[in-house]
C-alpha distance (Angstrom), angle and dihedral (degrees) to the residues before:
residue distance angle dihedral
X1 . . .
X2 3.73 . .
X3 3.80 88.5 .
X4 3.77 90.5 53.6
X5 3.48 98.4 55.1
X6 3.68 98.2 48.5
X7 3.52 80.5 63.3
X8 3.53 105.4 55.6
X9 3.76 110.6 118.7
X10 3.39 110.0 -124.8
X11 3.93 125.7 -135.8
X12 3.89 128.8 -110.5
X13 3.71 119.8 -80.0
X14 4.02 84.0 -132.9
X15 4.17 80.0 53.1
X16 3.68 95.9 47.5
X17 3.90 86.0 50.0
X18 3.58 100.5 52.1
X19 3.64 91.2 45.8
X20 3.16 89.2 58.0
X21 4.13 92.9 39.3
X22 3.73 82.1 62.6
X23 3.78 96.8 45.0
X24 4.02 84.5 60.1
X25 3.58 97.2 47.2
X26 4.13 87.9 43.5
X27 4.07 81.8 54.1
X28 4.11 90.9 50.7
X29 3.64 85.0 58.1
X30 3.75 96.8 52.8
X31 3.62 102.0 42.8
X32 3.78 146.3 65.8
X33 4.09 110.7 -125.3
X34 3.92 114.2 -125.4
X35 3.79 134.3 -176.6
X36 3.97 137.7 -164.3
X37 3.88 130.3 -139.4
X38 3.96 110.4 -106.8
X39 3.92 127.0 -152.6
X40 3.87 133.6 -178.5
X41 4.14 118.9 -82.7
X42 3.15 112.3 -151.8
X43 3.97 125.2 -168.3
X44 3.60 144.8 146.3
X45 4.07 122.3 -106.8
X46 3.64 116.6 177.6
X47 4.00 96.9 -17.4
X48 3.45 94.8 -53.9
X49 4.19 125.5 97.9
X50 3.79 118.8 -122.1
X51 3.58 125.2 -173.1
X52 3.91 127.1 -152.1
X53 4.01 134.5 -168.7
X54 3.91 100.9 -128.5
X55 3.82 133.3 156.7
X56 3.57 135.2 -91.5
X57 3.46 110.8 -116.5
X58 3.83 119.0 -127.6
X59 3.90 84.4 22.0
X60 3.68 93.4 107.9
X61 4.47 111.5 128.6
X62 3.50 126.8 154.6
X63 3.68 123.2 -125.7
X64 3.75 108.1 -97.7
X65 3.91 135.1 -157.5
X66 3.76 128.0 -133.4
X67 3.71 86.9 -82.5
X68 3.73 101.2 57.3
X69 3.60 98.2 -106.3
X70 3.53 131.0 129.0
X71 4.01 111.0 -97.4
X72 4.18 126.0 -132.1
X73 3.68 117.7 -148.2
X74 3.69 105.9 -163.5
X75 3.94 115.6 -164.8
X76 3.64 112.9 -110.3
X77 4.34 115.6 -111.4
X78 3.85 86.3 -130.0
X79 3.74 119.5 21.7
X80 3.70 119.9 -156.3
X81 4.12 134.3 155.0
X82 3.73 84.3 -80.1
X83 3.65 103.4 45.4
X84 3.84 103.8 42.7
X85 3.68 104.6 -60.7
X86 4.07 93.1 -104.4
X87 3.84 128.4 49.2
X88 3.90 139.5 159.6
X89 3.86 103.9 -79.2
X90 4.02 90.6 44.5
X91 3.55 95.8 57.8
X92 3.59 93.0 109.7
X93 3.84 98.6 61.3
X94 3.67 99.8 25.9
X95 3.86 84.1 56.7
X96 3.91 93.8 50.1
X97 3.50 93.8 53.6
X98 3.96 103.9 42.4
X99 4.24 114.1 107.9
X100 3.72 130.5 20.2
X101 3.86 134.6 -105.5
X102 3.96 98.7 -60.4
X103 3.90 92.6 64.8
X104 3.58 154.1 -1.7
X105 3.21 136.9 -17.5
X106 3.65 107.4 31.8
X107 4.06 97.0 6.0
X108 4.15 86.6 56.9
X109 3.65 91.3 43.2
X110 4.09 93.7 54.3
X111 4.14 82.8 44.6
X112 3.77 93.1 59.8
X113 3.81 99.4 42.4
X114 3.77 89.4 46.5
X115 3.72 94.8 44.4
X116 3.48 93.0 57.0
X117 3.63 99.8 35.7
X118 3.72 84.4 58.8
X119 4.20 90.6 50.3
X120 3.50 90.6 44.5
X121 3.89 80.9 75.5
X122 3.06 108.9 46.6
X123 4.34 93.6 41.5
X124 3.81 81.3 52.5
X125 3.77 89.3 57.8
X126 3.64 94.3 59.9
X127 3.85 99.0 -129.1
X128 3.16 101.7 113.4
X129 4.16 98.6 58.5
X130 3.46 93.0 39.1
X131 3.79 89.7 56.9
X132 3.56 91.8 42.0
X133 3.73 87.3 56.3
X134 4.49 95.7 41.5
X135 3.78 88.1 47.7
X136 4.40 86.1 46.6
X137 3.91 87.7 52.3
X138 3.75 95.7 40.1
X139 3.92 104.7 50.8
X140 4.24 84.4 47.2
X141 3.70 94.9 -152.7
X142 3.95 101.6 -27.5
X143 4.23 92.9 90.6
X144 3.73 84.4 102.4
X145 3.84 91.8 86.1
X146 3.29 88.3 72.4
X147 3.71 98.9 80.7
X148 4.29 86.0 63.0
X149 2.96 90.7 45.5
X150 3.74 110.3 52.2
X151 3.95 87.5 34.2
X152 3.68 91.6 56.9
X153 4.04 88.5 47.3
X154 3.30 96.3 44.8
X155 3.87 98.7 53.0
X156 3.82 90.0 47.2
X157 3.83 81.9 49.2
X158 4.16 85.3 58.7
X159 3.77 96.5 35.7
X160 4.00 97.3 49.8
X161 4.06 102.2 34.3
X162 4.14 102.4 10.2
X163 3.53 96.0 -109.3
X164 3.77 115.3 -158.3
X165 4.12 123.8 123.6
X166 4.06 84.3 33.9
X167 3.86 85.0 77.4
X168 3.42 100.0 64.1
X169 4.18 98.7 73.3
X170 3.94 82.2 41.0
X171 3.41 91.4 58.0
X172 3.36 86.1 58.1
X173 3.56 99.1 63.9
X174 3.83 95.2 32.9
X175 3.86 95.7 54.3
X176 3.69 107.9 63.4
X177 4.17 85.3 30.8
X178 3.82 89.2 66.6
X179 3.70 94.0 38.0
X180 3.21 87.0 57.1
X181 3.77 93.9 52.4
X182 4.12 84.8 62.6
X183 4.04 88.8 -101.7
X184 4.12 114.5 103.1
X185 4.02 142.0 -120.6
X186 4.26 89.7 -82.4
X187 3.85 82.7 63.0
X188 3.92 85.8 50.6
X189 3.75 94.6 52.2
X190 3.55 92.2 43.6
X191 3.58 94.8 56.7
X192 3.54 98.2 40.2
X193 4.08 114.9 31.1
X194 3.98 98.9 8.1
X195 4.09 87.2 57.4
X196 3.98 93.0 41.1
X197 4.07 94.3 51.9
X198 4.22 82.8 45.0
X199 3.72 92.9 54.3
X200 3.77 88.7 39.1
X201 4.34 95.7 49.6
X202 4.01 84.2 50.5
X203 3.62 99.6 37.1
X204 4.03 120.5 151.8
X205 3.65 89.6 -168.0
X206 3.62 113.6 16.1
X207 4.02 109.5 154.7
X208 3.67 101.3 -159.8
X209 4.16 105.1 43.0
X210 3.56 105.6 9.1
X211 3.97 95.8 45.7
X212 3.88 96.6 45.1
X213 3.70 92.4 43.4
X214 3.96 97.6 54.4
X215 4.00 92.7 35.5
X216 3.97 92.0 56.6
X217 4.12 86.0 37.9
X218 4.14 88.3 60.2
X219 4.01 78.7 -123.3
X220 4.06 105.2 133.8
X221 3.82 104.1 -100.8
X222 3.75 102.4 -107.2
X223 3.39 98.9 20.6
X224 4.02 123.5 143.0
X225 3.83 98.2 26.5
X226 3.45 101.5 157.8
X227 2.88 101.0 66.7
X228 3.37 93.9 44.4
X229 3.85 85.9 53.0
X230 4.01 90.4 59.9
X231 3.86 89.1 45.0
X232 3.63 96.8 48.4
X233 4.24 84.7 45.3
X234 3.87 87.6 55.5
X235 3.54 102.0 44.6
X236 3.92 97.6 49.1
X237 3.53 89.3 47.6
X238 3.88 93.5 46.1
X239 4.06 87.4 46.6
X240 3.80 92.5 42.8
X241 4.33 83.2 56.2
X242 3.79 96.6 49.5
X243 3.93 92.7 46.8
X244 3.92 92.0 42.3
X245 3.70 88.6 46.4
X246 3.92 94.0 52.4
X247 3.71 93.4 44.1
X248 3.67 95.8 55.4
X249 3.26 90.1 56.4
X250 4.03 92.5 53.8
X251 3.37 94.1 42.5
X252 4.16 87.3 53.3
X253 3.78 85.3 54.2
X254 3.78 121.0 -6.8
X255 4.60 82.8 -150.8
X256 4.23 75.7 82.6
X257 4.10 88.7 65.0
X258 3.68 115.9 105.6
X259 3.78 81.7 -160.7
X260 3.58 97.0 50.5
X261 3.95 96.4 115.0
X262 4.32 97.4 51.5
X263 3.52 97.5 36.8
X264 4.28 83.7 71.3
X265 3.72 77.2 84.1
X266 3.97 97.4 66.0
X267 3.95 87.9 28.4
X268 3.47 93.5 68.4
X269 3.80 98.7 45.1
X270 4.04 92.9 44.4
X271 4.07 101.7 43.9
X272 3.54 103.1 -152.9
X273 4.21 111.6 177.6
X274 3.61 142.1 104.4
X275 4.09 92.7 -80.5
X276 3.36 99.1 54.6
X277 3.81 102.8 28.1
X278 3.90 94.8 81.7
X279 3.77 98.5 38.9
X280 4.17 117.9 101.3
X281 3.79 114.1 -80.4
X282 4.02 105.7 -134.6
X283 3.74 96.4 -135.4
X284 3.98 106.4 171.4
X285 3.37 134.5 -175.4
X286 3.48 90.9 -105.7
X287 3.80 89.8 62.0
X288 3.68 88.2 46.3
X289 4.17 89.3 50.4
X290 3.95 84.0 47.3
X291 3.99 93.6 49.4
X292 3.78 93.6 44.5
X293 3.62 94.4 55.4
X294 3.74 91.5 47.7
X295 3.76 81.9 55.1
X296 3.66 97.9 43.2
X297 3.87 82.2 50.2
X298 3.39 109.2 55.6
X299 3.95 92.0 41.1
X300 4.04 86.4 61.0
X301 4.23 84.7 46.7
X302 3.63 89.0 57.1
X303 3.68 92.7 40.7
X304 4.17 89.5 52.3
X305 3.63 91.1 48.6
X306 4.05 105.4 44.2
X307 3.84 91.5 34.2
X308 3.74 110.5 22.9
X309 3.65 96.3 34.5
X310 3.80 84.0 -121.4
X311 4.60 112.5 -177.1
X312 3.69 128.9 168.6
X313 3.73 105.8 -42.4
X314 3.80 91.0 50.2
X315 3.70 100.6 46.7
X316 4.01 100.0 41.3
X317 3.81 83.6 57.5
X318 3.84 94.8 44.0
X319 4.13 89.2 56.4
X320 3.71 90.4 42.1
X321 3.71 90.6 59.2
X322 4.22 79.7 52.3
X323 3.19 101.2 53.9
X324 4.05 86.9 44.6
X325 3.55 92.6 55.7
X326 3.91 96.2 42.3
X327 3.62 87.2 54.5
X328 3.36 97.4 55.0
X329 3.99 90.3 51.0
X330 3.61 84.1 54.1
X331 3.88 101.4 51.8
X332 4.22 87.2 36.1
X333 4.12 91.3 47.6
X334 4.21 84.9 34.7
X335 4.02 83.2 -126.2
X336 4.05 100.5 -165.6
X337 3.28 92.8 -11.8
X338 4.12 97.4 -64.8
X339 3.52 130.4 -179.1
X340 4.04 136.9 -169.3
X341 3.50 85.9 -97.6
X342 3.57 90.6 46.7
X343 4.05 89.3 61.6
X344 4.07 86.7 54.2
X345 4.04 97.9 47.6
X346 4.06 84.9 41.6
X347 3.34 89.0 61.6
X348 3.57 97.4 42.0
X349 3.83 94.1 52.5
X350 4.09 92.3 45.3
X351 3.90 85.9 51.5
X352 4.06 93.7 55.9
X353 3.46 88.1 40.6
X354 3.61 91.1 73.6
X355 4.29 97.5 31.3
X356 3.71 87.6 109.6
X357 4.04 97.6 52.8
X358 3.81 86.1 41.3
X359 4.26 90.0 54.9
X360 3.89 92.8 49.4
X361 3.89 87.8 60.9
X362 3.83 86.8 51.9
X363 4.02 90.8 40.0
X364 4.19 94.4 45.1
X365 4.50 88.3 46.4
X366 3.85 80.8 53.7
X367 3.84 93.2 67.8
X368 3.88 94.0 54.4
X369 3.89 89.7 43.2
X370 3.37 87.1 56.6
X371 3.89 95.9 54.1
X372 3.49 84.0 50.7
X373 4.09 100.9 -95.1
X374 3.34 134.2 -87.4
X375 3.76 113.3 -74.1
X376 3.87 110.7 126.9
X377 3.84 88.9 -143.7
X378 3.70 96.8 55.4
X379 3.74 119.7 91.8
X380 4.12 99.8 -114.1
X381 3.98 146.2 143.3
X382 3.92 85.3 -117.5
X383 4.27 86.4 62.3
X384 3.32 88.5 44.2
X385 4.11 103.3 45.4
X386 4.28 79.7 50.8
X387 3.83 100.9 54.4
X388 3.99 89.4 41.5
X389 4.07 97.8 47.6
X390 4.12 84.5 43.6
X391 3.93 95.8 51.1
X392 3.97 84.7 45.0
X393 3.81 90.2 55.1
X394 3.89 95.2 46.3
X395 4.35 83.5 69.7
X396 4.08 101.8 64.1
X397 3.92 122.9 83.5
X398 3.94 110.3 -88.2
X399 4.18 86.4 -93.8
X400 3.59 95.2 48.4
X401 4.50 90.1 45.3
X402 4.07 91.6 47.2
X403 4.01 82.9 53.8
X404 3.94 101.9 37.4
X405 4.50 83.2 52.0
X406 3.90 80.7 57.7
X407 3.38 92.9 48.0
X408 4.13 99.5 38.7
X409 4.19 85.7 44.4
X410 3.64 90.6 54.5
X411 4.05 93.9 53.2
X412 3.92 95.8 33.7
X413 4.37 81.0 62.1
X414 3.76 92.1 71.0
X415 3.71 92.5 58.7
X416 4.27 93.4 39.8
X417 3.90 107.2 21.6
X418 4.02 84.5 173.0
X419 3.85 103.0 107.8
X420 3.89 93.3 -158.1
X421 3.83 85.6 39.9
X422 3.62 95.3 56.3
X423 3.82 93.4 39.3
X424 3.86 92.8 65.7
X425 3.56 92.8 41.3
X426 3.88 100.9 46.0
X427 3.94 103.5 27.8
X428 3.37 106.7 57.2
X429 3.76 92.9 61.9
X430 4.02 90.9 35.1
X431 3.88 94.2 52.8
X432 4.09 93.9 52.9
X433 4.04 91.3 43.6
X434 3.56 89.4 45.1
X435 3.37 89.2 64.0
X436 3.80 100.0 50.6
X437 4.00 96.3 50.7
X438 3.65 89.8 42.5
X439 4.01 114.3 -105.7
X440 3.84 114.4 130.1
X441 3.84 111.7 -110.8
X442 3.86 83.8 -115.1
X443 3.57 87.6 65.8
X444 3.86 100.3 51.5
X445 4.10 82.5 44.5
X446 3.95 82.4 62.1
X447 3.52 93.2 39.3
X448 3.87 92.6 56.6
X449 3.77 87.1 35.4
X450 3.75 95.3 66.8
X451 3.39 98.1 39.0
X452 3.06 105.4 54.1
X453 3.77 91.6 51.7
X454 3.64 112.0 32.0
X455 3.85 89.1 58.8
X456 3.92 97.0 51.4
X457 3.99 86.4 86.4
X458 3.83 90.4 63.3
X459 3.68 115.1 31.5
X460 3.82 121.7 90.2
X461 4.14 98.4 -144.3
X462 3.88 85.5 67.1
X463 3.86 111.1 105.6
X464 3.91 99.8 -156.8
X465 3.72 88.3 44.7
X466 3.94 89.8 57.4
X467 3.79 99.2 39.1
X468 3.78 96.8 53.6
X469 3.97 88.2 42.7
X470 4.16 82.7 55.2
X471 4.01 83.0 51.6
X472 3.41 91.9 48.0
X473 3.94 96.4 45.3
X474 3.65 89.6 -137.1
X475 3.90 118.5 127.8
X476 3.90 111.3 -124.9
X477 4.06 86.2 -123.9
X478 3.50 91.9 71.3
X479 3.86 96.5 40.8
X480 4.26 90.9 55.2
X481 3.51 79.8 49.3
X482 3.56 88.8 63.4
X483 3.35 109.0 14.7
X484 3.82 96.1 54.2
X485 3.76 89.4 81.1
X486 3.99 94.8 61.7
X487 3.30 91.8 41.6
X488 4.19 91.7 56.6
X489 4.23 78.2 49.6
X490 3.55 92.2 52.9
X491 3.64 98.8 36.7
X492 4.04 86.2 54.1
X493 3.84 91.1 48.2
X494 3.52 89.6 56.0
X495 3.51 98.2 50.9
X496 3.57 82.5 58.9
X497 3.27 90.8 62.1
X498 3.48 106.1 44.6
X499 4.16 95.5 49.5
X500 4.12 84.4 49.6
X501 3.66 84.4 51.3
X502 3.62 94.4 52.2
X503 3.66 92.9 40.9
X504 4.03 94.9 55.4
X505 3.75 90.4 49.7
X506 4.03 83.5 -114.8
X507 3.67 104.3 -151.3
């Protein structure tokens, strides 16, 4: 049976999302749309006063019609100027062109193409395998310990600053490094977006999720960080077990790789067997000039970002000015042969290498345009999913509501993968009810704190997720297929969590 299901072919992520497309427009059918009242939040984060849009708990009405009765709004099939301006079968482009620069659809979208434009480059210069492959014969068997130690730094990296679309143009180092090792692209993920959501679900000091959640909760921003510390200690270690434990068993025999098939793309630019593994790695010092800027590079991106506040805008241009720089190396140092022109169809190629990650963004925005987006002040099926699941909660024993907030947080992600975004929807009716089934407000914090992050690593609508999947070249079908498993580990550990929290009072 097991055998069987391992070989079950998996749909499409463009199926998966238009089942689920028409799941939402099904839903628009069945039920009446509802919105709250909003008002400003204001609270203080590191000395300085930020203000939020949140809702007005208890506020919840549905939109009525002449008679009294509550009203459906049913998407359109085809959505033009004159029916609506979105509908079912124009999710696709309606979805790619919804937001602005700062976020998704249309900001992330730019992002991705730019990222990989920008990698295209510096790939093209050759640096980056022929480090790989100096570093492989230098460490002589000890480059394993890189997998702790990037998957400890990279959860820090989401735990301290909220790391998330910075992943994607490390994944693109990471990947073919660890292929090369004789592990595979999961192993890549793991280390690099897997341990960044982690650190960023049991953040201390997370200014995006964490910060919003407890300011618009009346719970002092930072508050309760030790054990938050302990948390965040357990889960990277528990994450760092379940990836080491799966890439022992590819590196014993790489058959074991879910990934197997699509990594053949990085396998046959990085040759990794015995004929090739003892011959002389040409390591110039134009790879070295290409390497160092990379480094140079992403020290300024994490500069921009922890000190400058630095988001999408910021960093797409930073690693554009890398992978200017590395191409000049290249043509200066005549890296494989490049050219000017070779820096412009480098980028071209690295761009439409990642077209497919950067249409799943578009795709998964699609779903909440058809519900009839996010705004709390808008009448929509989103509004009135919320106010339903958060009555439903208020019913269970105080035990039973901290877990069920886990639980509804976790779901409620796929439709609003923002973390701040979901924090001033969700919390400000969480942190009242919380209070009258008797959970602290720290509690619910942690409850939305975990589930927003933990399921970032699974669900399709998340940006980051995609993009580093399009870096990876493996379709997001396969990695549920796989990845489901840790995240029913992780999902357990963190009801752990949340009932000790409940049960120590955590405040």
């Amino acid at each position: 049976m097991l055998g069987k299901f391992k070989n079950i072919n998996m749909p499409h992520t463009y199926v998966i999302i238009f089942y689920v497309v028409l799941a939402a427009w099904i839903l628009t059918l069945l039920l009446p749309v509802g919105k709250f009242e909003t008002t400003k939040k204001t609270y203080i984060q590191n000395g300085k006063e930020k203000t939020r849009t949140v809702v007005v708990p208890g506020s919840f009405q549905y939109e009525l019609d002449e008679k009294g009765m509550p009203v459906k709004k049913p998407a359109k099939i085809w959505g033009t100027e004159d029916f609506g301006g979105y509908g079912f079968l124009n999710y696709v482009f309606e979805g790619l062109v919804t937001g602005d620069k700062w976020g998704s659809a249309v900001g992330v979208v730019a992002f991705i193409l730019v990222i990989g434009g920008a990698f295209g480059i510096v790939l093209r210069t050759g640096a980056v395998d022929s480090g790989i492959m100096a570093m492989i014969g230098r460490t002589q068997g000890r480059e394993s310990l890189i997998i702790p130690v990037l998957f400890v730094l990279f959860s820090l990296g989401g735990a301290v600053f909220g790391m998330g679309e910075e992943t994607i143009p490390f994944a693109m180092i990471v990947v073919p490094m660890v292929i090369a090792m004789g592990y595979d692209s999961v192993v890549g993920i793991c280390i690099t977006y897997v341990a960044s959501q982690i650190g960023f679900a049991t953040s201390w000091m997370n200014p995006f999720s964490l910060a919003v959640a407890q300011g618009v909760s009346d719970v002092p921003v930072f508050s309760g960080a030790p054990f938050r510390i302990v948390m965040w200690t357990v889960f990277t270690a528990a994450g760092l077990w379940y990836t080491w434990r799966y890439a022992l068993r590819v590196k014993e025999n790489p058959l074991n790789s879910i990934s197997y098939e699509s990594d053949e793309y990085f396998r046959s630019q990085v040759k990794v067997n015995s004929e090739t593994e003892n011959e002389e790695v040409k390591f110039t010092t134009g790879h070295k000039l290409v390497l160092l800027t990379l480094l140079i590079g992403i020290i300024w991106v994490v500069w921009g970002v922890t000190k400058k506040g630095y988001y999408i805008p910021e960093i797409a241009s930073q690693f554009f000015v890398i992978g200017l720089v590395a191409g000049i190396i290249g043509v200066v140092f005549r890296l494989n042969g490049m050219t000017v022109n070779d820096i412009a169809s480098s980028f071209a190629k690295g761009a439409s290498d990642l077209t497919g990650a950067a249409l799943v963004v578009g795709m998964a925005k699609g779903i909440l345009i058809v519900l009839g987006g996010t705004s709390p002040s808008d009448p929509t099926v989103l509004n009135t999913i919320l106010n339903a699941v958060s009555q439903g909660i208020g019913k269970f024993p105080s035990l039973l509501s901290a877990w069920f907030m886990y639980l509804f947080q976790s779901v409620f992600n796929f439709f609003v993968v923002s973390g701040s975004g979901q924090a001033a929807l969700t919390m400000p009716i969480m942190a009242p009810l919380s209070d009258l089934v008797g959970v602290t407000r720290q509690t619910a914090v942690l409850a939305f704190q975990l589930g927003d992050g933990l399921t970032n690593v699974i669900v399709p609508t998340s940006a980051c997720l995609m993009g580093v999947l399009g870096v990876a070249r493996l379709d997001w079908s396969k990695w549920a297929k796989w990845q489901i498993k840790m995240q029913g580990f992780l999902f357990l550990l963190g009801s752990i969590f949340v009932i000790i929290a409940h049960l120590i009072g955590y405040n």
